[in-house]
C-alpha positions as CSV (number, residue, x, y, z in Angstrom):
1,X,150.9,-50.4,-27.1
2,X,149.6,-50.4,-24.0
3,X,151.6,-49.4,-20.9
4,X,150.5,-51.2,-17.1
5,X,153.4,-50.6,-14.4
6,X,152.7,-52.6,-10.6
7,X,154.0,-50.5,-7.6
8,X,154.7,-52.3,-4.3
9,X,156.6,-51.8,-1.3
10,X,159.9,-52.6,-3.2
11,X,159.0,-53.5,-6.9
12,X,160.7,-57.1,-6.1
13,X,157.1,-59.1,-4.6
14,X,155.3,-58.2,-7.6
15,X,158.1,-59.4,-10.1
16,X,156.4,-62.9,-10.3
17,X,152.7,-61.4,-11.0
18,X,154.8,-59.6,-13.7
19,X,155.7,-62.5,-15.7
20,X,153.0,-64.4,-15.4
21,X,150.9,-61.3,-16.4
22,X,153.6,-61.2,-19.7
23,X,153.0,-64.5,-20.1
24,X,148.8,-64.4,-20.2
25,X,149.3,-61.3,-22.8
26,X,151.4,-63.0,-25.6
27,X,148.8,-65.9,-25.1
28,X,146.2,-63.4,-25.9
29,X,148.6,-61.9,-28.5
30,X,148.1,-58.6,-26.5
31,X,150.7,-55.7,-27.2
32,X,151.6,-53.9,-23.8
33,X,154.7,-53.5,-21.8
34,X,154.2,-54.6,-18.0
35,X,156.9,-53.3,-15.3
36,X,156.9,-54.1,-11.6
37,X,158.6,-50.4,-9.4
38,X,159.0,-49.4,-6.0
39,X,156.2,-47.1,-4.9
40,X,158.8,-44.6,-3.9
41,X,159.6,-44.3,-7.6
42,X,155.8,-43.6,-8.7
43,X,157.1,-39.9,-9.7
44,X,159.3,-41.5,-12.7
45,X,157.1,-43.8,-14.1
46,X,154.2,-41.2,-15.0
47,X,153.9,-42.0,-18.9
48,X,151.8,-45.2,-18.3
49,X,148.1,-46.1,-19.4
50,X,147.3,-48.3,-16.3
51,X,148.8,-48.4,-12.4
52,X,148.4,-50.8,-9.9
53,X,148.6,-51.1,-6.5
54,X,150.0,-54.6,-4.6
55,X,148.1,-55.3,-1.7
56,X,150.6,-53.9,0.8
57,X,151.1,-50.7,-0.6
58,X,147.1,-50.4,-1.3
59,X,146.5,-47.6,1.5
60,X,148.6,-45.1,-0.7
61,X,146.1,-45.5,-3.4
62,X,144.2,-42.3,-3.1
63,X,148.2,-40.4,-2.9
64,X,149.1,-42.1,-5.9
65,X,145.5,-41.6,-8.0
66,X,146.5,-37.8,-7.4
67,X,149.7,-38.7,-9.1
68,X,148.7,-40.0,-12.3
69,X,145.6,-38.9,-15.4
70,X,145.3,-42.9,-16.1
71,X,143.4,-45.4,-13.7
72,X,145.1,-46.4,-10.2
73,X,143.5,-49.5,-8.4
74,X,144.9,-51.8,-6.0
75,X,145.2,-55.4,-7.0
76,X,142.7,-57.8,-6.2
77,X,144.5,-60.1,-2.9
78,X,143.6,-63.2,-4.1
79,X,145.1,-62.7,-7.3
80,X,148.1,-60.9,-6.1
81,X,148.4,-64.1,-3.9
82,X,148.4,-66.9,-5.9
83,X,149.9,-64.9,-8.7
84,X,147.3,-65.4,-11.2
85,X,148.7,-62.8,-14.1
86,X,145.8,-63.6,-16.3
87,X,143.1,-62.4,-14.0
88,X,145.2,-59.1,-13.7
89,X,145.8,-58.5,-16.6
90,X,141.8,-58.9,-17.6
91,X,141.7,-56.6,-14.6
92,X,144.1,-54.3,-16.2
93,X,142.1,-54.3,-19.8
94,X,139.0,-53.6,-18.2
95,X,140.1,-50.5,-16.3
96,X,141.8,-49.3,-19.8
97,X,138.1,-50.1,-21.4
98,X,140.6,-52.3,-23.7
């Protein structure tokens, strides 16, 4: 099972892209947990296979890529915007090579 975690400014703003990423990946009958953190809590959440980045926290990406073995991207802004879980989570798979 994979493991994707979102960081953002307070973990709340991504909490919608979370479910509706949750939501694309038992459509796809795809086994991976999907949390939504602060960015200030990055140093707890290091046991993940995928990180990424909401669009307000994006210019701490190259901190945070120091921080962790597994890709760190920031998420595309159109996505993040209208929430569109499925294009993340494809996002997601493809930076896992899964």
């Amino acid at each position: 099972m994979k493991k994707i975690v979102l960081f953002c400014s307070a973990g709340m703003s991504t909490s919608l892209l979370v479910e509706s990423m949750r939501k694309a990946a038992a459509a796809d009958n795809y086994d991976c947990t999907i949390d939504a953190h602060p960015i200030a809590s990055a140093d707890n959440h290091r046991d993940v296979d995928c990180v990424l980045l909401g669009p307000q926290v994006r210019y701490q990406l190259k901190k945070i890529k120091a921080k962790f073995e597994c890709p760190v991207e920031p998420i595309d802004m159109i996505d993040y915007g209208t929430m569109n879980g499925k294009n993340v989570l494809d996002f997601a798979r493809k930076l896992m090579n899964d």
